[in-house]
C-alpha positions as CSV (number, residue, x, y, z in Angstrom):
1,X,-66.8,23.6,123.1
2,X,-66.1,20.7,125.3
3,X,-63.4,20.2,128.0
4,X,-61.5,17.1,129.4
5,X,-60.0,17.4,132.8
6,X,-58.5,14.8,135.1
7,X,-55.5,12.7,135.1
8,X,-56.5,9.6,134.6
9,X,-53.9,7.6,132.6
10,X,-54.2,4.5,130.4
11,X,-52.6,1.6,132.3
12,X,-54.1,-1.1,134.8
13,X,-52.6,0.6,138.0
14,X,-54.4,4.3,137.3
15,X,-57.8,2.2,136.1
16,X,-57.8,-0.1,139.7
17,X,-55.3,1.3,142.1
18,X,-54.9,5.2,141.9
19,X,-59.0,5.3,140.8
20,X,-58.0,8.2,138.0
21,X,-60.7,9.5,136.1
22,X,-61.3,12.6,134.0
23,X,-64.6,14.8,133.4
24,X,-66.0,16.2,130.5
25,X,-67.5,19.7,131.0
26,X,-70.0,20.3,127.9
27,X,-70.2,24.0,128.5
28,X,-68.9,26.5,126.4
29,X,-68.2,29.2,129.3
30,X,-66.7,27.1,131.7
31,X,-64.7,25.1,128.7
32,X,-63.7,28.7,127.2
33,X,-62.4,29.9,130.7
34,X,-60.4,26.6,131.5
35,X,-58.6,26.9,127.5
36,X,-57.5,30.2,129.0
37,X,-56.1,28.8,132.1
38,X,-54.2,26.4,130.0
39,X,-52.8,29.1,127.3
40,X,-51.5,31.5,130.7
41,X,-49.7,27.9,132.4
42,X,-48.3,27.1,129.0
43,X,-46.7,31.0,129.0
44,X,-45.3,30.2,132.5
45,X,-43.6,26.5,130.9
46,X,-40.1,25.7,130.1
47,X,-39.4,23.5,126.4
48,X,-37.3,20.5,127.9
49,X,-35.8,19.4,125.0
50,X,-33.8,16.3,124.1
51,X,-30.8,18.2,124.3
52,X,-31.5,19.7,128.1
53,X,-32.7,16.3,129.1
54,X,-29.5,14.9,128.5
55,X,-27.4,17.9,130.2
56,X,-29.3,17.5,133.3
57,X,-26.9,18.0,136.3
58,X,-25.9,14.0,137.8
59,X,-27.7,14.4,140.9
60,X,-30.8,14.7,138.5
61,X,-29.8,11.5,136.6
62,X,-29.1,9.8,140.0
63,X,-32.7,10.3,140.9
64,X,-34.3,8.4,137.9
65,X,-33.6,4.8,138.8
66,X,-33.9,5.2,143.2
67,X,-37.4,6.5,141.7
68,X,-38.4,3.6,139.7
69,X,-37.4,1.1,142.5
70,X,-40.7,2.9,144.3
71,X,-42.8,3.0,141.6
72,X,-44.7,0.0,142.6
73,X,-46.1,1.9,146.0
74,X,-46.0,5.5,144.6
């Protein structure tokens, strides 16, 4: 069993600005043990679906575009 972690994204600013990278772990154990920390978050999550994304209170919607005028330095 083999395990990916990081957060590295596929896009020029992760690869030269934010320096994201990921790690694969080629260890059963330690691969096993992270699939379980993964299946108890996933328990703990919340479905967004199309339908809630869009009934999302208008402070929420406000939010979106103030956000992407920053996204160049965040």
């Amino acid at each position: 069993m083999v395990a990916s972690v990081g957060s590295a994204n596929w896009d020029i600013r992760s690869f030269k600005l934010n320096f994201e990278t990921n790690v694969l772990i080629y260890d059963p154990v330690y691969a096993s043990r992270l699939m379980t920390i993964f299946e108890e978050d996933l328990k703990k999550s919340t479905e967004i679906t199309l339908e809630s994304f869009e009934k999302r209170p208008v402070h929420e919607k406000m939010w979106v575009p103030i956000a992407r005028l920053f996204s160049p330095i965040l």
